[in-house]
gemmi code that builds the backbone of each chain (N, CA, C; Angstrom):
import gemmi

chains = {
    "A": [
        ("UNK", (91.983, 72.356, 100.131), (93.335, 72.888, 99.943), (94.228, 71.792, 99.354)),
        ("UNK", (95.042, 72.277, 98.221), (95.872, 70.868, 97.846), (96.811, 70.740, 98.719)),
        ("UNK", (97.427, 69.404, 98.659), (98.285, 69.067, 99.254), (99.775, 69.324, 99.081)),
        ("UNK", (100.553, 69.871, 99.976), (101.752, 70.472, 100.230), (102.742, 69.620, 99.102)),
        ("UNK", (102.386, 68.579, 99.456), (103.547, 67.646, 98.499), (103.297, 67.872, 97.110)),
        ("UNK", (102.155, 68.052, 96.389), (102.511, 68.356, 94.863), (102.724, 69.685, 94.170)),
        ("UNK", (103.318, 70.578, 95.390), (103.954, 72.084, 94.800), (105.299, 71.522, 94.569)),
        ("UNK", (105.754, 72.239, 93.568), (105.189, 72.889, 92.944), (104.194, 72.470, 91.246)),
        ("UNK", (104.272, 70.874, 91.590), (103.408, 70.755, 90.751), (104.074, 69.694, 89.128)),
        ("UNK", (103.382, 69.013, 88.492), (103.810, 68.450, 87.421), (104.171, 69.260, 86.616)),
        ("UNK", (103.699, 70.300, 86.237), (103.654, 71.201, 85.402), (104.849, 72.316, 85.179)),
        ("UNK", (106.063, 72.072, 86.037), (107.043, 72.747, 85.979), (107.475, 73.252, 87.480)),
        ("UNK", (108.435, 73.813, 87.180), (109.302, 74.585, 88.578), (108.474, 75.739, 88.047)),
        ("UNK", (107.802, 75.815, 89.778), (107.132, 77.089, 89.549), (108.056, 78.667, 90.048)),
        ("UNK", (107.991, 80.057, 89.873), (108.433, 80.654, 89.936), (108.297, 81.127, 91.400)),
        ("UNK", (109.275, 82.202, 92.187), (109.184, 82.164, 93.707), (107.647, 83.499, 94.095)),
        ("UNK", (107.550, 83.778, 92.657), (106.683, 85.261, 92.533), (105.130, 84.235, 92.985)),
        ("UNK", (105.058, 83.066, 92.097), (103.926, 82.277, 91.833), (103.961, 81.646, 93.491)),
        ("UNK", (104.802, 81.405, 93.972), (104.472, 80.604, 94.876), (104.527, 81.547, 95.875)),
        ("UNK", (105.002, 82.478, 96.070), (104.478, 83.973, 96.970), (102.840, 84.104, 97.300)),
        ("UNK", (103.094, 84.098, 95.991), (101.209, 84.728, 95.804), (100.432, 83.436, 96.295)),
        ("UNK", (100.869, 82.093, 96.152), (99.610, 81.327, 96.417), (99.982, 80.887, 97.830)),
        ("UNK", (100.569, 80.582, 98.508), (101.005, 80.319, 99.847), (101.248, 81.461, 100.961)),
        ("UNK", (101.032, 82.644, 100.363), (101.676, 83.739, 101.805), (100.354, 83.701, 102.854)),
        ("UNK", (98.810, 83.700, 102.086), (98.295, 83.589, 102.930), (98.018, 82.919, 104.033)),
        ("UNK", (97.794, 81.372, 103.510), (98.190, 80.314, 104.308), (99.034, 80.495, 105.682)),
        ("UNK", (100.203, 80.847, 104.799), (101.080, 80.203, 105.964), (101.217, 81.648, 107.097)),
        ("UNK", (100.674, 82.532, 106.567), (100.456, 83.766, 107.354), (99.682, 83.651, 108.627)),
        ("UNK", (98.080, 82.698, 107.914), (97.193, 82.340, 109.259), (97.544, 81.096, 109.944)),
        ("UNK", (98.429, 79.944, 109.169), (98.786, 79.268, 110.149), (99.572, 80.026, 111.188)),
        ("UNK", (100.925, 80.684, 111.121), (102.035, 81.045, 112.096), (101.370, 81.862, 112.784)),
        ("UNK", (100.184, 82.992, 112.715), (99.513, 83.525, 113.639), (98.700, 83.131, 114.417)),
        ("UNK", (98.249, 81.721, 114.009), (97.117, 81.267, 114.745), (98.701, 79.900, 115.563)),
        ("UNK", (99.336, 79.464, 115.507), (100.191, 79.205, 115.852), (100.898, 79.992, 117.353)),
        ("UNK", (101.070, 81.269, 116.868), (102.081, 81.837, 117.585), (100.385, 82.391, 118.728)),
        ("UNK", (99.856, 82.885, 118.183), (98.624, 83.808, 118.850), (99.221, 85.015, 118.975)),
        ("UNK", (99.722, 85.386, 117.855), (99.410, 86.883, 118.105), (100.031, 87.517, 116.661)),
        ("UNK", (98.769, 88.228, 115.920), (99.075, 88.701, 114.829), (100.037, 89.312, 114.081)),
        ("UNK", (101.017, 90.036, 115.025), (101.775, 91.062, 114.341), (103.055, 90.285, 114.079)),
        ("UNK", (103.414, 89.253, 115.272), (104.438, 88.040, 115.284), (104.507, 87.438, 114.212)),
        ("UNK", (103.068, 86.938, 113.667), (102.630, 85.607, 112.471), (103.097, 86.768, 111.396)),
        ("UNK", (102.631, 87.824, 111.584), (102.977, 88.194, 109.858), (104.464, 88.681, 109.802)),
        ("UNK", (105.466, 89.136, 110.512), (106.636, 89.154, 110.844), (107.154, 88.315, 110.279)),
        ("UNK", (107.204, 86.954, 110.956), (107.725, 85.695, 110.929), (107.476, 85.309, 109.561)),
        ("UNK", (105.902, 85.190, 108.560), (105.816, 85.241, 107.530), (106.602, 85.793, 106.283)),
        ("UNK", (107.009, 87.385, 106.596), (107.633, 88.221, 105.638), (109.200, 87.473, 106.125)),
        ("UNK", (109.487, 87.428, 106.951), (111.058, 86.655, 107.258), (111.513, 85.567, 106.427)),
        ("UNK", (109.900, 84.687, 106.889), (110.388, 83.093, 106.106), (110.515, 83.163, 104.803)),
        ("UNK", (109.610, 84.164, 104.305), (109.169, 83.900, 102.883), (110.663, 85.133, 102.007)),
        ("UNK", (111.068, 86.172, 103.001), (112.387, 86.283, 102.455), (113.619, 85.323, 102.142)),
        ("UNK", (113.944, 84.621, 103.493), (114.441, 83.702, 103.037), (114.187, 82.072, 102.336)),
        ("UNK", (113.131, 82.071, 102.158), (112.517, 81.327, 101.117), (113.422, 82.130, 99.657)),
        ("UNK", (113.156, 83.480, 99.591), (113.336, 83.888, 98.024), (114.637, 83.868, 97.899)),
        ("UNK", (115.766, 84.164, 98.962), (117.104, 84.266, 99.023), (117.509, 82.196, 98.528)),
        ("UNK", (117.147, 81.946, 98.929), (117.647, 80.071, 99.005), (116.240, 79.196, 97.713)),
        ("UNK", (116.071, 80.620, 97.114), (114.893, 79.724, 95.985), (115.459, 78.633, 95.314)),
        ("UNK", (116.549, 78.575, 94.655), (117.121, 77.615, 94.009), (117.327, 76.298, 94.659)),
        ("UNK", (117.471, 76.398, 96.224), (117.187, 75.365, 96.918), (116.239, 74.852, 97.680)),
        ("UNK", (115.352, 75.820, 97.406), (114.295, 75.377, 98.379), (112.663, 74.635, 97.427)),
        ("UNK", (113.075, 75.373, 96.473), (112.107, 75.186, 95.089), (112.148, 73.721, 94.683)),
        ("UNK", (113.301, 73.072, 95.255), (113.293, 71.293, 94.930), (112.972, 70.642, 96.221)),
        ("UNK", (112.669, 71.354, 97.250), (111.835, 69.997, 98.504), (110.879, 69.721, 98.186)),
        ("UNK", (110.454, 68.398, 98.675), (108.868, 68.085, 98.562), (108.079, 69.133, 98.647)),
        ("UNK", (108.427, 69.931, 100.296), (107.835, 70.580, 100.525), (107.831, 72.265, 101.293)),
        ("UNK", (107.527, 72.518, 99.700), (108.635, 74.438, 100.392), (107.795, 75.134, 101.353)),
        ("UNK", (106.098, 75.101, 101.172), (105.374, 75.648, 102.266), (105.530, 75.291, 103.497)),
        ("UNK", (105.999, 73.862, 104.169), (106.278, 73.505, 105.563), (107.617, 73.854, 105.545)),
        ("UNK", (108.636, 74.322, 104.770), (109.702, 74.641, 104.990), (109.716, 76.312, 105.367)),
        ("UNK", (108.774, 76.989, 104.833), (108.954, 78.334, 104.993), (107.872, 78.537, 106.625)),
        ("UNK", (106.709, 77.396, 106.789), (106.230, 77.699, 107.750), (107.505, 77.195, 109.594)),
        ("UNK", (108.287, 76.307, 108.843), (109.057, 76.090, 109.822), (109.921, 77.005, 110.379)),
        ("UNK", (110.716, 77.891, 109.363), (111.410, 79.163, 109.095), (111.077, 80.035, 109.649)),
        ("UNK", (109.693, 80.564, 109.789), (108.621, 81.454, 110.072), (108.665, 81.102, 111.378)),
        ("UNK", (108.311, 80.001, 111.815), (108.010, 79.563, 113.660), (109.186, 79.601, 114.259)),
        ("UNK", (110.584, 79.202, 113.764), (111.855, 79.159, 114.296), (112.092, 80.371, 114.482)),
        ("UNK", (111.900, 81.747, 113.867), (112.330, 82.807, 114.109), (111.459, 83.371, 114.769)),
        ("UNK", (110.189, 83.418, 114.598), (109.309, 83.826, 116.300), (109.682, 83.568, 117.410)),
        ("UNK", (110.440, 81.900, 117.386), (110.754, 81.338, 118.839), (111.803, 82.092, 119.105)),
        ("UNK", (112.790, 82.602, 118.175), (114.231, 83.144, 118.708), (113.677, 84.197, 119.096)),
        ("UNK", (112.808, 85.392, 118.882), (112.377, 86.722, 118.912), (111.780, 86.342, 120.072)),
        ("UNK", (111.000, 85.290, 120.549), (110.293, 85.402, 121.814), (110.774, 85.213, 123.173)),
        ("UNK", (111.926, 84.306, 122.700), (113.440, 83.941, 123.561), (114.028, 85.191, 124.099)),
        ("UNK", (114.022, 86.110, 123.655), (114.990, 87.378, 123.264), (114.175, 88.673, 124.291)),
        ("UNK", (112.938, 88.665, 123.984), (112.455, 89.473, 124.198), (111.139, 88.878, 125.064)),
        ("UNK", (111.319, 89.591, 126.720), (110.947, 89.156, 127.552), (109.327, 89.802, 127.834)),
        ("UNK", (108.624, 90.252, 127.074), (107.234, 90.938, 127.335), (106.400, 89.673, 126.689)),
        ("UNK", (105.318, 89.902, 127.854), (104.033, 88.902, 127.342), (103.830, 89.416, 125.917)),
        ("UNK", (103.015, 88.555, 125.153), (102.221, 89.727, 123.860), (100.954, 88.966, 123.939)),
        ("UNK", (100.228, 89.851, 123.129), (98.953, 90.088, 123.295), (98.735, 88.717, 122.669)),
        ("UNK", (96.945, 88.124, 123.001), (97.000, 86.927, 121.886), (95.658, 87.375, 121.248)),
        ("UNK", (95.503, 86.303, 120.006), (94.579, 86.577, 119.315), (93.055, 85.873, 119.682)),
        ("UNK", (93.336, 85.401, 120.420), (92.473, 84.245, 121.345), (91.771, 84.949, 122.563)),
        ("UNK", (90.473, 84.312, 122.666), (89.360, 85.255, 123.587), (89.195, 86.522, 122.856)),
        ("UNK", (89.568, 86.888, 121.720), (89.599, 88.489, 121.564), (88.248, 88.157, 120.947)),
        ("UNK", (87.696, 87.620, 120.003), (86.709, 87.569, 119.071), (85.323, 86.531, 119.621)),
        ("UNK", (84.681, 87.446, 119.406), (83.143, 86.913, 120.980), (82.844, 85.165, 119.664)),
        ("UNK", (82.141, 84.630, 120.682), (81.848, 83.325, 120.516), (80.841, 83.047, 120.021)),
        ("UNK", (80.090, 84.248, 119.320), (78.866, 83.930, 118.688), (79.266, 84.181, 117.106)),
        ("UNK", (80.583, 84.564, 117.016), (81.201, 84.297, 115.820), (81.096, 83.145, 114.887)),
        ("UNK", (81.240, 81.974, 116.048), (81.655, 80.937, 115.731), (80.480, 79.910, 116.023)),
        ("UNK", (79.549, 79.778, 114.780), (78.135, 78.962, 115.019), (78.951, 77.373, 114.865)),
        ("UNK", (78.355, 76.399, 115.524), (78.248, 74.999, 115.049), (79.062, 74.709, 116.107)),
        ("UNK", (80.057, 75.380, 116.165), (81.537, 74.279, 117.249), (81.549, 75.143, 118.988)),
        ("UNK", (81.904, 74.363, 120.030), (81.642, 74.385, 121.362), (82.377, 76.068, 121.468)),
        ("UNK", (82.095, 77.016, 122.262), (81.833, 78.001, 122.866), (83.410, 77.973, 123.595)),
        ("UNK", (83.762, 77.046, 124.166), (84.998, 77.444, 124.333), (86.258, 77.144, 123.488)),
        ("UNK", (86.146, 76.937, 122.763), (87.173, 76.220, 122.212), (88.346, 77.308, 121.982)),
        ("UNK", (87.822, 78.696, 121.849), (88.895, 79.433, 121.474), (89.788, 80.085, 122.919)),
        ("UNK", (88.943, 79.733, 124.260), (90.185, 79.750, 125.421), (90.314, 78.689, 125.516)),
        ("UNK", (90.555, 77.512, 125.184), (90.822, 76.220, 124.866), (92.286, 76.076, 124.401)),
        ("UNK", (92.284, 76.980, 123.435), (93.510, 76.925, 122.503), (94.057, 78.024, 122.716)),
        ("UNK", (93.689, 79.022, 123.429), (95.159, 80.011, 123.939), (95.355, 78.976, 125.170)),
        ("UNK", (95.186, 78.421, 125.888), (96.007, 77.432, 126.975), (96.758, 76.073, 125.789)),
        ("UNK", (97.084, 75.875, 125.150), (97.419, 74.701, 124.394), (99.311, 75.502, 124.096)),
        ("UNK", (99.876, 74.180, 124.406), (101.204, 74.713, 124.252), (101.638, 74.852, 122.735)),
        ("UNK", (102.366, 75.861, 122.639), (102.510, 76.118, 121.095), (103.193, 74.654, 120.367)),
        ("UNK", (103.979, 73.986, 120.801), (104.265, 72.975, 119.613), (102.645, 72.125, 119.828)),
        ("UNK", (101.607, 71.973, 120.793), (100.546, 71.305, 120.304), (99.365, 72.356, 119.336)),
        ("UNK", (99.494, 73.241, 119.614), (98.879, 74.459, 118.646), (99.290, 74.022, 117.102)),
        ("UNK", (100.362, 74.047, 117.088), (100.938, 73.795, 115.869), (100.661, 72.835, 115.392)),
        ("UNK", (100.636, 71.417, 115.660), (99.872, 70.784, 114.871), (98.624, 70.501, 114.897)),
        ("UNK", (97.877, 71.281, 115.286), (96.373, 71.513, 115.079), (96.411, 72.084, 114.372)),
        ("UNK", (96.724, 73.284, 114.265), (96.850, 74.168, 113.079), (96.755, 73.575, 112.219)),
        ("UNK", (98.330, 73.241, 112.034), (98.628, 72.054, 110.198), (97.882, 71.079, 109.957)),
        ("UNK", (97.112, 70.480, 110.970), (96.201, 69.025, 110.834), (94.631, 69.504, 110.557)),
        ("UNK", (94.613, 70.735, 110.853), (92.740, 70.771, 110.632), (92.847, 72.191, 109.958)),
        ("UNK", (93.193, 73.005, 110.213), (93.236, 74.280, 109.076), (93.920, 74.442, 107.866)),
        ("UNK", (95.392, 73.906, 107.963), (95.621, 73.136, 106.507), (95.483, 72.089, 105.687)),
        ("UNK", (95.042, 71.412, 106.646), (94.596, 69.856, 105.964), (95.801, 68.896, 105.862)),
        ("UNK", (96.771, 68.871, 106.288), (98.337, 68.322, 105.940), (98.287, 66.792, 106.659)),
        ("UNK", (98.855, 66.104, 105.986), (98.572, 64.732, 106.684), (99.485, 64.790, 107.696)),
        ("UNK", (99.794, 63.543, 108.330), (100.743, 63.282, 109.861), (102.191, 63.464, 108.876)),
        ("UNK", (102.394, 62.587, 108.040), (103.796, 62.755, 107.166), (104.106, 63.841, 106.990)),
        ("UNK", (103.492, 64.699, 106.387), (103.464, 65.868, 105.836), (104.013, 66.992, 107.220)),
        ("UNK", (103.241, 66.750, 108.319), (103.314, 67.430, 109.297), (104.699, 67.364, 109.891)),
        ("UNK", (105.202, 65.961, 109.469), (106.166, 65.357, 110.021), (107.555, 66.012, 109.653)),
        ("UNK", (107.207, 66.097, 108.590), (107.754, 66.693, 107.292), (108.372, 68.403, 107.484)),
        ("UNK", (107.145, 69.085, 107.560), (107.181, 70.317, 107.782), (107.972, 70.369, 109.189)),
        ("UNK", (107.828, 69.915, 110.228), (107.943, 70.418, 111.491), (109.864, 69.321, 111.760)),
        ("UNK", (110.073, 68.342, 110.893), (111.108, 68.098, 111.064), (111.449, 67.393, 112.539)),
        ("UNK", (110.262, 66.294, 112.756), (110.082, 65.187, 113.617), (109.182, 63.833, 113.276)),
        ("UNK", (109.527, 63.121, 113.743), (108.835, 61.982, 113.904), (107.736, 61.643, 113.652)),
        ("UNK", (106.563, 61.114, 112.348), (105.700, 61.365, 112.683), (104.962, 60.637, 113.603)),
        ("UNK", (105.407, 59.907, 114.909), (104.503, 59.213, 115.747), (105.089, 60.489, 117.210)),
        ("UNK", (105.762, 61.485, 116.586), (105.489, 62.603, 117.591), (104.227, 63.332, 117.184)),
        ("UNK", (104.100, 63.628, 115.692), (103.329, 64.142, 115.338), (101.961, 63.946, 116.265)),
        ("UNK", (101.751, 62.269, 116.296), (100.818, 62.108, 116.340), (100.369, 61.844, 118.072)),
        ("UNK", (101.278, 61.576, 118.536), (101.133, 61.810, 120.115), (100.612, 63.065, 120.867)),
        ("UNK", (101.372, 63.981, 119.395), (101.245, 65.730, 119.805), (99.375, 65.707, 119.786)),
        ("UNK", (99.211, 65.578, 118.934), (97.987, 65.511, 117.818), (96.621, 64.719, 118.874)),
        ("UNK", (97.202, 63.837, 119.313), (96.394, 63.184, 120.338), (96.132, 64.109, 121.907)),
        ("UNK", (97.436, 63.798, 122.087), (97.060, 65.261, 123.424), (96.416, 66.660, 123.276)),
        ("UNK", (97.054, 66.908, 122.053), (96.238, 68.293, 122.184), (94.675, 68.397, 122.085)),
        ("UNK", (94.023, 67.342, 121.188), (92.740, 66.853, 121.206), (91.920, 66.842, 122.552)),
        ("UNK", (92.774, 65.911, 123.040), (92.213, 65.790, 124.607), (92.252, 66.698, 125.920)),
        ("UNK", (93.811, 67.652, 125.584), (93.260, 69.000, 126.221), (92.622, 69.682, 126.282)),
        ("UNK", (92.067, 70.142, 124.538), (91.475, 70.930, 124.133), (89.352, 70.643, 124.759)),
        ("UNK", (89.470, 69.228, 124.836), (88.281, 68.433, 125.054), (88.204, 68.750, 127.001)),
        ("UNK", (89.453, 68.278, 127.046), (89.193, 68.602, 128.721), (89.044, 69.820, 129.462)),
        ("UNK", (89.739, 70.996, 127.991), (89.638, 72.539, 128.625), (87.943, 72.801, 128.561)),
        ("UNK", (87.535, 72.233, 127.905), (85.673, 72.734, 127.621), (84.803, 72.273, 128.321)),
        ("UNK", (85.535, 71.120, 128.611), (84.621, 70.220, 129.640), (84.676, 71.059, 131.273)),
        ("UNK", (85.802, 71.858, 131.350), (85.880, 72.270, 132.409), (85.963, 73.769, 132.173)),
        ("UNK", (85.580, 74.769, 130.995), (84.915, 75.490, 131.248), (83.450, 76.124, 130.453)),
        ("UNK", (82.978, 74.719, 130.244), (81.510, 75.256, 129.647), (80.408, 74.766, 131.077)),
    ],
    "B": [
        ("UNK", (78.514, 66.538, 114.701), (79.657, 66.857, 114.082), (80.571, 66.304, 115.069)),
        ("UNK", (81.512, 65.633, 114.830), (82.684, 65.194, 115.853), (83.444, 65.724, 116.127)),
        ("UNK", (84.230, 66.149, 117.510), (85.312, 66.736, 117.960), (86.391, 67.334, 116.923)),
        ("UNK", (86.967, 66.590, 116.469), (87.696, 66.863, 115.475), (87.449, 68.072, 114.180)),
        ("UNK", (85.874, 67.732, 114.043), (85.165, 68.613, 112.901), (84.709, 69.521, 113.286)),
        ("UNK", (84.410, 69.697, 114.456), (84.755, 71.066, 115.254), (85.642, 71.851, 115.528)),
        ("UNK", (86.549, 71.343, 115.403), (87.806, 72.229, 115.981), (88.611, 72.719, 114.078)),
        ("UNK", (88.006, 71.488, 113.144), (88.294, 72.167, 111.739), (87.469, 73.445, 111.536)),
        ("UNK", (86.322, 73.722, 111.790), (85.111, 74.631, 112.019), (85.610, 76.003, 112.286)),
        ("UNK", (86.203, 75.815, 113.561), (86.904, 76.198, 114.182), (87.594, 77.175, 113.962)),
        ("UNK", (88.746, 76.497, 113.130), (89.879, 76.843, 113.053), (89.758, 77.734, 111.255)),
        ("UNK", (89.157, 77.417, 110.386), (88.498, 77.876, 109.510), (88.140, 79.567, 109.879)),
        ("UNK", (86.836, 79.228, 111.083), (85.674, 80.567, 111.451), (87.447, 81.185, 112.090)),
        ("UNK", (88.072, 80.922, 112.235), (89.458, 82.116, 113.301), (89.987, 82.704, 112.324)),
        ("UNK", (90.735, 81.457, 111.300), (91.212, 82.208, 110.363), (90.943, 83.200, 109.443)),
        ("UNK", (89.653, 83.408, 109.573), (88.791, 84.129, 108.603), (88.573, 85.678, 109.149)),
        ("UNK", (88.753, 85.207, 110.677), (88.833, 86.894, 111.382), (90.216, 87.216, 111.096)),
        ("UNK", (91.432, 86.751, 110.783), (92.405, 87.742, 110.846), (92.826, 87.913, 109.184)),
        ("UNK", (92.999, 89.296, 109.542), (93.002, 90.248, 108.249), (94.690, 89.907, 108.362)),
        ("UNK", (95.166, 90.310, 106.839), (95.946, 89.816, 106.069), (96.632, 90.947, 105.297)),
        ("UNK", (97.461, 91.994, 105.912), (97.400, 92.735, 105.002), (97.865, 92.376, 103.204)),
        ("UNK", (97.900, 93.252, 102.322), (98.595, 92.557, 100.967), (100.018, 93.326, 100.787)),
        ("UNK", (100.854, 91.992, 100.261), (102.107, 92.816, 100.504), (102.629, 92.051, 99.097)),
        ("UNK", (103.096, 92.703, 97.904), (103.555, 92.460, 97.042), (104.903, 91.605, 97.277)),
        ("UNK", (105.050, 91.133, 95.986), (106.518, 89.907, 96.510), (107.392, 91.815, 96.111)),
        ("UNK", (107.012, 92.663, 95.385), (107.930, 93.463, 94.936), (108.647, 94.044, 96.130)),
        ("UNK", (107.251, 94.280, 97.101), (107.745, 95.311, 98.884), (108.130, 94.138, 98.997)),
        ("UNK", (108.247, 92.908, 99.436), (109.108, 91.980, 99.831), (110.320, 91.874, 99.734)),
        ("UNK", (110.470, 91.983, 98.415), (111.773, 91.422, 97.765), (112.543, 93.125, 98.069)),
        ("UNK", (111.857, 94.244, 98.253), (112.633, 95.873, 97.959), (112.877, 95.646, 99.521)),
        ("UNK", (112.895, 94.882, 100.218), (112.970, 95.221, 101.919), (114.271, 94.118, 102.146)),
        ("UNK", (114.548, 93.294, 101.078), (115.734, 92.182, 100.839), (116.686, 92.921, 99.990)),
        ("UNK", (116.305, 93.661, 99.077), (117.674, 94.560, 98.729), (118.092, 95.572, 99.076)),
        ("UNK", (117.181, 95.988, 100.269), (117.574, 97.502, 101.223), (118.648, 96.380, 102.306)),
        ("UNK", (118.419, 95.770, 103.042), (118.716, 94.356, 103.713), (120.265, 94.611, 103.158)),
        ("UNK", (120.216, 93.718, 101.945), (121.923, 93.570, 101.220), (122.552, 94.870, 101.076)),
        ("UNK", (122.052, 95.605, 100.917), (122.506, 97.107, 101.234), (123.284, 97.531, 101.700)),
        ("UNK", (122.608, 97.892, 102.885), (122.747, 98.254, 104.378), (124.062, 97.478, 104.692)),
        ("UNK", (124.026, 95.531, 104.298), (124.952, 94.889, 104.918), (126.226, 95.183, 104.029)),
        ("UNK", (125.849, 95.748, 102.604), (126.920, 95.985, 101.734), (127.722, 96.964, 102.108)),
        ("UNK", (127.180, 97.627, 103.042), (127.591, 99.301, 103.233), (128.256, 98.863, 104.695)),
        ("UNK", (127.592, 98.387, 105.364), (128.649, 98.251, 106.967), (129.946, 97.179, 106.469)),
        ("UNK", (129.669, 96.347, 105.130), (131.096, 95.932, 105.142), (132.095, 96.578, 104.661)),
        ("UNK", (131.590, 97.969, 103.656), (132.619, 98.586, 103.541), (133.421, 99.307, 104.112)),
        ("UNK", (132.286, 100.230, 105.580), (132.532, 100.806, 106.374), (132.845, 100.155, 107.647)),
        ("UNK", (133.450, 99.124, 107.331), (134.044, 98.637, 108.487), (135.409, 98.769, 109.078)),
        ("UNK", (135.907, 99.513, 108.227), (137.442, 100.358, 108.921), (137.335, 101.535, 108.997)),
        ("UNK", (136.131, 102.222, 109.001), (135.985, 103.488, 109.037), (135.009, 104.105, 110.268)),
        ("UNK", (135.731, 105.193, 111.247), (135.100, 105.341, 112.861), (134.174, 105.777, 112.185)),
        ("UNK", (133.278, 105.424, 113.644), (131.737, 106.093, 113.398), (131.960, 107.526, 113.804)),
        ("UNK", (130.630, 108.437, 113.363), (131.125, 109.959, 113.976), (130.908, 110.202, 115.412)),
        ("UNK", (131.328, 111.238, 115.503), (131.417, 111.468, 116.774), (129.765, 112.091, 117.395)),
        ("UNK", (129.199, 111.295, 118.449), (128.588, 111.749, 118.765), (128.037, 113.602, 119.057)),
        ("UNK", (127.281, 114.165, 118.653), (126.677, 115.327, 118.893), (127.028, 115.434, 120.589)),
        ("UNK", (127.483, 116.830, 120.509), (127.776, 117.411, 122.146), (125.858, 117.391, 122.835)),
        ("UNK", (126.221, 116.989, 123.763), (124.315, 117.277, 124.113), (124.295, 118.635, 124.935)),
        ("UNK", (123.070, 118.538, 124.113), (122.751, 120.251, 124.394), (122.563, 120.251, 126.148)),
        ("UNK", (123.121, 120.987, 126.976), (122.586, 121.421, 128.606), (121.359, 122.859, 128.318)),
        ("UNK", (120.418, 122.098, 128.851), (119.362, 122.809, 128.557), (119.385, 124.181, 129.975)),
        ("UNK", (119.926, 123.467, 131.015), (119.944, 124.170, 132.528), (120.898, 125.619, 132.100)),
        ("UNK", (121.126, 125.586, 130.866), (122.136, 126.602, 131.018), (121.445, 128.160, 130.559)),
    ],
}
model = gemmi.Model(1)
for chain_id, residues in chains.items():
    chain = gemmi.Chain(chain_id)
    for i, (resn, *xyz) in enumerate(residues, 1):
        res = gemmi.Residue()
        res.name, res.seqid = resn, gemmi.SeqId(i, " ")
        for name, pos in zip(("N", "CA", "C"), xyz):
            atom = gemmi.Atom()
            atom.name, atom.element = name, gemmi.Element(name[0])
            atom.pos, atom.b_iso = gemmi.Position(*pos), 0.0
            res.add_atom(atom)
        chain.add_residue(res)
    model.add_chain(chain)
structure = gemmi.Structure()
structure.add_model(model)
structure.setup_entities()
């Protein structure tokens, strides 16, 4: 996956249609796999990426407009989840474990116990590929939070398997 | 494979289960000018009462 920082690219200001099309998916499965629960992530998606198109003229000159629209996207889940007091469903444990050849058996109730700001940068660090800056960047902290985050969640995720495989 | 490259594995094999529906920037962008709309229209109608609620029907009668 290229890297967040060279959109939109040497090659010109790209258009908000062009950068629709190549980023909605992305940032669709990050904020769902983020939030854990599908209907939220794509919500939050169509939100950010509206106001992505409303503020194009300003948003089209950050380093980086995909961590800006994925930030957009997570900020307004959090207000909606604030708001509205029902569990929701997650996307986690739903999909059996023989799905998933090569990597440990639990990992996916592993990560519905992982608190969403450490979800989140797992997400951005191993499914998008985004460096710590970058992350830093997108999420609009520190990156030696980033990376504290990044460290714990590792080791939860290690200690949730250890204690239920 | 190391911890880490597992959980990229991972996170890859998840993303791949959730479906995506396709949504044109056009339905995007037509759900942002229904949006300005709507807000265009309550600012005009903003000195103007709402109607009067419907009498409710008594069904016991």
């Amino acid at each position: 996956m290229e890297g967040i920082l060279t959109y939109p690219g040497p090659d010109g200001v790209a258009s908000f249609e062009d950068f629709y099309r190549d980023k909605r998916e992305h940032v669709a499965r990050s904020l769902v796999m983020t939030l854990g629960n599908r209907e939220l992530g794509l919500e939050a998606t169509d939100e950010a990426f509206t106001r992505a198109y409303q503020n194009w003229d300003k948003v089209k000159t950050y380093d980086n407009p995909t961590g800006w629209v994925y930030r957009v996207g997570l900020n307004w889940a959090r207000t909606r989840l604030r708001r509205s007091k029902r569990e929701i469903p997650s996307i986690y444990l739903e999909t059996a474990v023989e799905h998933f050849v090569e990597v440990e058996p639990g990992l996916d109730a592993a990560m519905a116990k992982l608190p969403e700001k450490h979800r989140a940068v797992v997400v951005l660090r191993y499914y998008m590929d985004w460096s710590l800056e970058e992350i830093a960047t997108a999420l609009r902290v520190p990156k030696g939070t980033v990376k504290s985050r990044l460290h714990r969640a590792i080791a939860n995720l290690q200690h949730e398997i250890g204690a239920v495989t | 494979m190391t911890f880490e490259q597992q959980v990229r594995t991972y996170l890859h094999n998840k993303a791949a289960t959730i479906s995506i529906p396709p949504r044109s920037v056009q339905s995007l962008l037509k759900g942002v000018r229904l949006n300005d709309a709507l807000g265009d229209l309550r600012s005009l109608g903003s000195d103007v009462e709402p109607p009067a609620p419907k009498e409710r029907r008594r069904w016991w009668w």
